[in-house]
N, C-alpha and C positions, 0 to 999 in steps of 0.2 A: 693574716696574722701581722699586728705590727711590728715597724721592725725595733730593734733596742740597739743602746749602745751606751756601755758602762753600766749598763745596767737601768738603763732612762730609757724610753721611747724617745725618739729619731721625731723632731715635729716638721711641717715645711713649714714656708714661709706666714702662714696664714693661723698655725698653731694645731694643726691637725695631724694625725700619727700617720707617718709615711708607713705603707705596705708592700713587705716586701714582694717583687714580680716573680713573675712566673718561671720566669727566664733562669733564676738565681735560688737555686734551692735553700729553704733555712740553712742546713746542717753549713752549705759553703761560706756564706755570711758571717756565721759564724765563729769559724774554724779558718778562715784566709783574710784578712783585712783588705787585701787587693779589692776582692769582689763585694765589699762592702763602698773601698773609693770610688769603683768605677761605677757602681748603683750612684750614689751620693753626683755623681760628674754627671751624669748622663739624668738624672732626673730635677736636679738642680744647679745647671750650669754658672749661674751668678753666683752663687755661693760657696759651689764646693768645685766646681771647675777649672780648668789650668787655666794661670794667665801669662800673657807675654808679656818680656821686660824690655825696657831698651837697656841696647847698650852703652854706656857711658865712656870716654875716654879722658885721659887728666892731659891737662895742654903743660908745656914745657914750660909757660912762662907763665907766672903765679897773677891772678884776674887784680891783687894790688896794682899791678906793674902795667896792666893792658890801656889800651885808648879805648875808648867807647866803641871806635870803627872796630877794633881787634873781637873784643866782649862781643859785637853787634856777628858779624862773620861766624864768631863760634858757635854760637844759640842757632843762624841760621840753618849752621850744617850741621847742630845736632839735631832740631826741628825738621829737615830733609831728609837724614836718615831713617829717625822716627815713621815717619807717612808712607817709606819704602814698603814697611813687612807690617 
């Protein structure tokens, strides 16, 4: 059966109606949105799957006021931490 949502069938990427698994009974689908997210995460990672953020920090002294070397330092150690995780 496919599955709906708002009252639409649910399409993947290619325009065809997702079904719900086996795994996932309608009535829970239905009735829990969780186990609708985690169908949607686990069957469509790109689109409906978590993403990681970096994290960002504000420097003390405003990028008007910096020298290119300061600017240049900044970017590389937020580009370093980035690649970490």
């Amino acid at each position: 059966k496919p599955l709906f949502l708002d009252g639409r069938p649910v399409l993947d990427d290619d325009g065809k109606p997702v079904y719900i698994e086996e795994i996932i009974e309608e009535s829970t689908v239905e009735t829990d949105w969780r186990a609708l997210a985690w169908l949607l995460e686990r069957r469509f990672p790109r689109r409906w799957g978590r993403r990681n953020y970096l994290e960002a920090s504000v420097t003390e002294k405003p990028v008007e006021e910096m020298t290119d070397a300061e600017i240049d330092a900044e970017l590389t150690e937020i580009l370093e931490k980035g690649n970490e995780g």
